[in-house]
Backbone as a chain_set.jsonl record, in Angstrom:
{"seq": "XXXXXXXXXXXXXXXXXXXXXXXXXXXXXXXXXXXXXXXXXXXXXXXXXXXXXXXXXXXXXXXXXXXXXXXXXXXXXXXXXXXXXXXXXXXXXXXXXXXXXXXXXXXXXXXXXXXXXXXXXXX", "coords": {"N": [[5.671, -21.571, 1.132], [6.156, -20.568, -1.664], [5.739, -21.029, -4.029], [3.177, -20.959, -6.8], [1.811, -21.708, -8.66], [0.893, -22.824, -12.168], [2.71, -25.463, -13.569], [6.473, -26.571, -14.786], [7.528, -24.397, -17.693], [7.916, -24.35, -21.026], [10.227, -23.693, -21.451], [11.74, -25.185, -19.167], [11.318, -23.435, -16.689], [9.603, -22.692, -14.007], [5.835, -21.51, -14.846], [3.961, -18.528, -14.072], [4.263, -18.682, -11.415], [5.227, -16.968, -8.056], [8.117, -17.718, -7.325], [11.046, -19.3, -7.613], [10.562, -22.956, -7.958], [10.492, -25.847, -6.514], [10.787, -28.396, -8.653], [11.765, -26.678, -10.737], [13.568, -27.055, -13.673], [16.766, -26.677, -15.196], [19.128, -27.775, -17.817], [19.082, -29.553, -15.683], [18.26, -29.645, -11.413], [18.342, -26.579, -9.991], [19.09, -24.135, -7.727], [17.889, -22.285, -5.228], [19.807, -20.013, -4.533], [21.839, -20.169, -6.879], [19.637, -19.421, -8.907], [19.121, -16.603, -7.867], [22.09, -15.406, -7.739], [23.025, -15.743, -10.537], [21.076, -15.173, -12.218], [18.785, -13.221, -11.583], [19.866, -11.128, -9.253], [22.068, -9.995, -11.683], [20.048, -8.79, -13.295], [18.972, -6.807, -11.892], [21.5, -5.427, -11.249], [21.914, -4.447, -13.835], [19.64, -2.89, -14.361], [19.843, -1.017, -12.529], [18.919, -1.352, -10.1], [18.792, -1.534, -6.28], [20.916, -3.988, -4.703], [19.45, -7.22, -4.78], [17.573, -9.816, -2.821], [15.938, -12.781, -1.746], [14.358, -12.321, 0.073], [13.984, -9.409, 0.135], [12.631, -9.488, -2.375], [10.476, -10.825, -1.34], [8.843, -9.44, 0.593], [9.04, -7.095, -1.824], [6.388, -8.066, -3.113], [4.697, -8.747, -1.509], [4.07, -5.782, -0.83], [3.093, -5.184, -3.191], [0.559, -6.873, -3.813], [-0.978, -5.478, -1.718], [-1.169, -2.999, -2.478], [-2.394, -3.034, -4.598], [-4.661, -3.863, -3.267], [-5.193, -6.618, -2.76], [-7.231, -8.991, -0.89], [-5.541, -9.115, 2.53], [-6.146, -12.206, 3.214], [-5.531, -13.543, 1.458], [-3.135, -12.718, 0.41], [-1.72, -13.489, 3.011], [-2.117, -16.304, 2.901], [-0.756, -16.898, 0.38], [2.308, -16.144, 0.641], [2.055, -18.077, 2.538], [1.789, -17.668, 5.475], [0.993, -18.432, 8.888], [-0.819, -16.967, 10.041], [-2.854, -13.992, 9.493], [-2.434, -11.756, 11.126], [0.772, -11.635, 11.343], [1.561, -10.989, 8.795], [0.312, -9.051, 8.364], [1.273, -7.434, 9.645], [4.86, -7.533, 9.382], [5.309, -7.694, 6.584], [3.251, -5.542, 5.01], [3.425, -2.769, 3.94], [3.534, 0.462, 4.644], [3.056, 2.17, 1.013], [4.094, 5.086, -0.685], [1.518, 5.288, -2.682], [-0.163, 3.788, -1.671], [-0.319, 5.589, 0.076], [-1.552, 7.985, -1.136], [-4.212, 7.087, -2.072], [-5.195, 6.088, 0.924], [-5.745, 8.729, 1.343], [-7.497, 9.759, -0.994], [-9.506, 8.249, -1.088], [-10.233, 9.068, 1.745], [-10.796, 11.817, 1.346], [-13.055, 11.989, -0.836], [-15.133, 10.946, 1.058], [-18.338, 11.544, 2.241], [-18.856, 14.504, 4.028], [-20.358, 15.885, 6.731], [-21.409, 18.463, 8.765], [-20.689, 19.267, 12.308], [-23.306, 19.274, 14.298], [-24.819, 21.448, 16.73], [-26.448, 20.316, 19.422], [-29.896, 20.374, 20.436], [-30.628, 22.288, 22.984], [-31.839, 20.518, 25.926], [-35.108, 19.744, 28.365], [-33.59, 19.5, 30.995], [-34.987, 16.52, 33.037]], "CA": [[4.801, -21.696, -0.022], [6.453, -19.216, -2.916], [5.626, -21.024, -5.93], [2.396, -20.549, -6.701], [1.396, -21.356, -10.326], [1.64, -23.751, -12.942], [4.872, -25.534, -13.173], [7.23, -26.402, -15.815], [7.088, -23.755, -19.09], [8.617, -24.652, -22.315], [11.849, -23.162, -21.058], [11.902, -25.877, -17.684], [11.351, -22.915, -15.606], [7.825, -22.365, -13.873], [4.999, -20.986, -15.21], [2.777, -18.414, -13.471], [5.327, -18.974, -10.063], [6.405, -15.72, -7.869], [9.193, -17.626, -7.23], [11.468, -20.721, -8.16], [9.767, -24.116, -7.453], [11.378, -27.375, -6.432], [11.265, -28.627, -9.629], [12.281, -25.999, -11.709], [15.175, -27.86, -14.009], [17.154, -26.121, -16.643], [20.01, -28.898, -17.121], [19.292, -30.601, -13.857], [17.891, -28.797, -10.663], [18.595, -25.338, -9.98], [19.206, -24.032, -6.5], [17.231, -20.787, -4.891], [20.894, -18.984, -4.653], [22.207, -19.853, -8.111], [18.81, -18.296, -9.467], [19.443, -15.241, -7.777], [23.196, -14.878, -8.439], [23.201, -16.009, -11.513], [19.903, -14.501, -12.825], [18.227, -11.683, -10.539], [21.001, -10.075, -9.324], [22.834, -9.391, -12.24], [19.427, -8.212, -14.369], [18.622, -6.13, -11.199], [22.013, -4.438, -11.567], [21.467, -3.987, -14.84], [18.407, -1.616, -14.43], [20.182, 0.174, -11.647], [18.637, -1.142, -8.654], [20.099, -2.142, -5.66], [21.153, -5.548, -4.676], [18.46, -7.591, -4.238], [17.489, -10.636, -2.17], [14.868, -13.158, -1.534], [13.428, -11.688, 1.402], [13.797, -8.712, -0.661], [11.437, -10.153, -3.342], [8.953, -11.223, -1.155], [8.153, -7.592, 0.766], [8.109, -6.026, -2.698], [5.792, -8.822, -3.651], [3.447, -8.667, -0.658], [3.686, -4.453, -1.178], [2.495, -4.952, -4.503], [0.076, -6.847, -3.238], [-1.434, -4.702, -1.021], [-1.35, -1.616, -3.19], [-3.462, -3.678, -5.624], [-5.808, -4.209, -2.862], [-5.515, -7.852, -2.343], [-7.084, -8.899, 0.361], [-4.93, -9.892, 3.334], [-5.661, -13.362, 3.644], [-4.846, -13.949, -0.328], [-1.804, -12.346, 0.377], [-1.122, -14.283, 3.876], [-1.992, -17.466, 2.101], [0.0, -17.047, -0.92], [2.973, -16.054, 1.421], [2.714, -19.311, 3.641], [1.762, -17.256, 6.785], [-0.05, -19.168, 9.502], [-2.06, -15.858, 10.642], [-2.561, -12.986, 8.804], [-1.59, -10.824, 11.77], [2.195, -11.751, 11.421], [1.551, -11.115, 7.378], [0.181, -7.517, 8.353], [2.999, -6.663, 10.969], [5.898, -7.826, 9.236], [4.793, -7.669, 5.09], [2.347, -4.6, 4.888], [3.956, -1.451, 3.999], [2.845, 1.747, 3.694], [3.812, 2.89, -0.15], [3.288, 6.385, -1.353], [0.446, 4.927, -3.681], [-1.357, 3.395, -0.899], [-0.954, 6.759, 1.138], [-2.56, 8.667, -1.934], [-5.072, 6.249, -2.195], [-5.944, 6.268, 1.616], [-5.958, 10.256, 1.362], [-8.332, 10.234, -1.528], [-10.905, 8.049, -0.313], [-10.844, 9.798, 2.914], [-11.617, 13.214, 0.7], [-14.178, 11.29, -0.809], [-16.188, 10.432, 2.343], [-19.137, 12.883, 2.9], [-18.445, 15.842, 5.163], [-21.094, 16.428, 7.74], [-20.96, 19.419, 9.727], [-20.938, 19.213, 13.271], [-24.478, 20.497, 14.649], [-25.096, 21.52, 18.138], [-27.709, 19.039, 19.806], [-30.83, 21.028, 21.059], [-31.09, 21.81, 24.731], [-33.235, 19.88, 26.19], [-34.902, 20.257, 29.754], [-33.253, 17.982, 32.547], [-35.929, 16.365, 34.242]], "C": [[5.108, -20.579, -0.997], [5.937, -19.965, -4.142], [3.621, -20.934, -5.455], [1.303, -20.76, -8.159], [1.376, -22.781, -11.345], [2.784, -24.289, -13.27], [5.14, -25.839, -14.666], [7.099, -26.145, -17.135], [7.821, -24.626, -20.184], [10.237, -24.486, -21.699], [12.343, -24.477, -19.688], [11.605, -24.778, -16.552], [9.909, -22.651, -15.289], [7.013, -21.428, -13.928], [3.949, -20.212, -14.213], [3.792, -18.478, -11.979], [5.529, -17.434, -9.753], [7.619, -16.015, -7.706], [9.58, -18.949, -7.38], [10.695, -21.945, -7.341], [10.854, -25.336, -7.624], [11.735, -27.719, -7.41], [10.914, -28.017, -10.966], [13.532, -27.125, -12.449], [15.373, -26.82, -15.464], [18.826, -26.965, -16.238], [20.135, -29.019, -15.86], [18.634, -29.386, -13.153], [18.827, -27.881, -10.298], [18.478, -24.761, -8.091], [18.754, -22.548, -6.136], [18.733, -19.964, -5.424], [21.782, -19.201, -5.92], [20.955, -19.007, -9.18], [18.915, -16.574, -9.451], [21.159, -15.004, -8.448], [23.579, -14.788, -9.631], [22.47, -15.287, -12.502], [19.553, -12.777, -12.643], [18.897, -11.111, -10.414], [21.668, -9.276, -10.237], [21.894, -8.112, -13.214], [18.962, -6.759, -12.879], [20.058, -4.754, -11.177], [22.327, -3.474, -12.659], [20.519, -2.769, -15.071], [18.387, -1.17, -13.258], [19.487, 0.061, -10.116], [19.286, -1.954, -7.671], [20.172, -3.043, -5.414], [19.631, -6.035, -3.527], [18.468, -9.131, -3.82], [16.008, -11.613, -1.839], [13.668, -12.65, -0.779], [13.028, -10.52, 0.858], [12.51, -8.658, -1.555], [10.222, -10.149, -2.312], [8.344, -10.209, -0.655], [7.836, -6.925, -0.184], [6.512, -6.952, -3.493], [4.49, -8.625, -2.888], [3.23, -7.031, -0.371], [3.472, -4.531, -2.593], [1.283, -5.39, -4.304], [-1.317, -6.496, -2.525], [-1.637, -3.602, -1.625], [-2.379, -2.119, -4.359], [-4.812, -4.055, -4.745], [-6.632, -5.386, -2.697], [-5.964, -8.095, -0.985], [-6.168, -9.502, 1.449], [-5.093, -11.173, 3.739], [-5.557, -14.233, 2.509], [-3.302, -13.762, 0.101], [-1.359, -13.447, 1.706], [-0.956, -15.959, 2.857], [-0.511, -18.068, 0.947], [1.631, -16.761, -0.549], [3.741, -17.41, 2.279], [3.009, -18.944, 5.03], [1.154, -18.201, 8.012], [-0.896, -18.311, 10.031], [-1.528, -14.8, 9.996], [-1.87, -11.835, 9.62], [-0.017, -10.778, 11.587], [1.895, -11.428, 9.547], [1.612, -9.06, 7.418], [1.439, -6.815, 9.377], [4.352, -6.751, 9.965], [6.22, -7.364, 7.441], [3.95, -6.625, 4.841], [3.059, -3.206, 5.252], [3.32, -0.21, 3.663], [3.929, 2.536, 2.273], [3.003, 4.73, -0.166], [1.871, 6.177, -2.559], [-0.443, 4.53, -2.84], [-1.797, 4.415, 0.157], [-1.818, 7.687, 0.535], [-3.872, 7.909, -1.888], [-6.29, 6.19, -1.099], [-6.648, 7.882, 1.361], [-7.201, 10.49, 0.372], [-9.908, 9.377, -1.244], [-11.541, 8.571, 1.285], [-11.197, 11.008, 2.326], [-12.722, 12.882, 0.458], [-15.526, 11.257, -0.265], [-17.133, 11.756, 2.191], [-18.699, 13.624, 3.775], [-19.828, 15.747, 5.655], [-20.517, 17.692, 8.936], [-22.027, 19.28, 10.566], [-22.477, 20.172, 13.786], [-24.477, 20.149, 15.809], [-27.004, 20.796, 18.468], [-28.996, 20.565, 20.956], [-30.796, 20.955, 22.633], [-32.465, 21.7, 25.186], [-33.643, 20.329, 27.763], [-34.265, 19.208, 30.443], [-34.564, 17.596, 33.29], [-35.504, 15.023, 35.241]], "O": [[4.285, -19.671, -1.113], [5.759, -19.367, -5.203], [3.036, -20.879, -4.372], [0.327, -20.094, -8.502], [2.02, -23.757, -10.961], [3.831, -23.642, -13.269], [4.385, -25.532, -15.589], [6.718, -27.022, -17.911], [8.267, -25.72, -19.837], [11.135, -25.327, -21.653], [13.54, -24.46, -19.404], [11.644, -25.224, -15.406], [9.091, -22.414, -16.178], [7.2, -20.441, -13.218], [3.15, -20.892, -13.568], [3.456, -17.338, -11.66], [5.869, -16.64, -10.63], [8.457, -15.12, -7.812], [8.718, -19.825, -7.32], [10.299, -21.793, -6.185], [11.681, -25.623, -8.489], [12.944, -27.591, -7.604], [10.215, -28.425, -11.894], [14.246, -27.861, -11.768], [14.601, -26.409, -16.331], [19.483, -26.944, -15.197], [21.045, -28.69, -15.099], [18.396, -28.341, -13.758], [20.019, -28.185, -10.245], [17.583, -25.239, -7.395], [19.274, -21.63, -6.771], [18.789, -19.396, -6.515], [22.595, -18.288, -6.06], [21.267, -18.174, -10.031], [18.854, -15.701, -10.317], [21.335, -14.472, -9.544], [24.383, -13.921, -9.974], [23.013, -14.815, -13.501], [19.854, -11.72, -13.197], [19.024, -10.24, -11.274], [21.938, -8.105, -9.971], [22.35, -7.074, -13.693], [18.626, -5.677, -13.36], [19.836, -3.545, -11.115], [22.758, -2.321, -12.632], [20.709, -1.859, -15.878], [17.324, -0.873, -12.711], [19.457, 0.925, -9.24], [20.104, -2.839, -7.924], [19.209, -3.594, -5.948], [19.102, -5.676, -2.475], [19.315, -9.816, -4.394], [14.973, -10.96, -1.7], [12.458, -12.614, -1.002], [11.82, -10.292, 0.927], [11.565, -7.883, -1.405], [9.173, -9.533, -2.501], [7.309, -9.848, -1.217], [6.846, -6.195, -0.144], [5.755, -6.397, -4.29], [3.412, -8.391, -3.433], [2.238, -6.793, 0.318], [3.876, -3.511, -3.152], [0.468, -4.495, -4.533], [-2.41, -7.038, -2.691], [-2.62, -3.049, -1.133], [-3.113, -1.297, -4.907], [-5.843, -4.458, -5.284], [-7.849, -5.519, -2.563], [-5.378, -7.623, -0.011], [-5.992, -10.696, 1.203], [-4.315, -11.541, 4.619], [-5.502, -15.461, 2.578], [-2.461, -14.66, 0.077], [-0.575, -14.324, 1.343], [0.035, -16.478, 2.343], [0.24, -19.036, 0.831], [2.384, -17.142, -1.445], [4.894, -17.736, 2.563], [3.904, -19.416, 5.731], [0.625, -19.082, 7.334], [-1.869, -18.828, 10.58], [-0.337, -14.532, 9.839], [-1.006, -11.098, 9.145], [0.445, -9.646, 11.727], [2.534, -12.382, 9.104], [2.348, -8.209, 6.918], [2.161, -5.827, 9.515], [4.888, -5.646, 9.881], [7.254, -6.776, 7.123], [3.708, -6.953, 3.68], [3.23, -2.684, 6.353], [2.715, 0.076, 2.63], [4.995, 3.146, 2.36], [1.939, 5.246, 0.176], [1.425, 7.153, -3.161], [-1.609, 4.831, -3.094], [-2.819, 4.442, 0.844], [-2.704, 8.241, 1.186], [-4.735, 8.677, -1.464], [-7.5, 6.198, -1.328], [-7.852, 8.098, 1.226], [-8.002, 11.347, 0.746], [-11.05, 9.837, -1.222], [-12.663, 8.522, 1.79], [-12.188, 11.444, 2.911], [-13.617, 13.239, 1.224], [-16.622, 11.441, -0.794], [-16.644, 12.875, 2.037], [-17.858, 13.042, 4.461], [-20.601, 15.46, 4.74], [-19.528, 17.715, 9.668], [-23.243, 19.197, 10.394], [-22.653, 21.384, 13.661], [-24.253, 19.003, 16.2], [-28.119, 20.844, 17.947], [-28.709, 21.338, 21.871], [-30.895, 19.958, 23.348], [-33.548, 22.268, 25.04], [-32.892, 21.05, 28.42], [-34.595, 18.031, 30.303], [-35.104, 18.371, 34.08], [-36.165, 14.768, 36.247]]}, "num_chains": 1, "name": "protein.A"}
């Protein structure tokens, strides 16, 4: 389940989609791996990053994601997981944005200091 959106824009390609849909057409149908080679790849080496890949796509997709604070069974869903556990094991990364993030809501939290419990008698 990658597409995700409204389908065919002005251009033939789909609207609102994370990723190509069946019927995408720009003269005639278009094939997952001519999108990337043809498309992705080259604009990805373009702005210096490294070669990228479907599978690729979809981890930074489901770590975006997650750093936005979707909940996990938006994200499983929208994925095409059948249980979110295999969504959180496999797709759920820790970024440096989501480790600041934990870190400052754990500052956050109230502090309580530890108090010693009255002794009582044993009876």
């Amino acid at each position: 389940m990658l597409c995700a959106g409204d389908h065919a824009g002005a251009d033939g390609v789909s609207a609102g989609c994370v990723a190509p849909c069946p019927s995408d057409r720009v003269d005639g149908p278009r094939q997952y791996a001519s999108i990337m080679t043809k498309d992705i790849q080259p604009k990805a080496k373009e702005l210096g990053l490294p070669h990228f890949t479907w599978r690729l796509f979809r981890h930074w997709h489901a770590t975006l994601l997650g750093d936005a604070s979707v909940p996990i069974k938006a994200t499983q869903e929208r994925l095409g997981h059948s249980r979110p556990e295999f969504t959180i094991k496999y797709y759920r990364h820790l970024t440096s944005l989501s480790a600041e993030k934990a870190a400052k809501t754990a500052s956050l939290a109230p502090r309580k200091t530890p108090q010693a419990e009255p002794n009582l008698p044993v009876t």
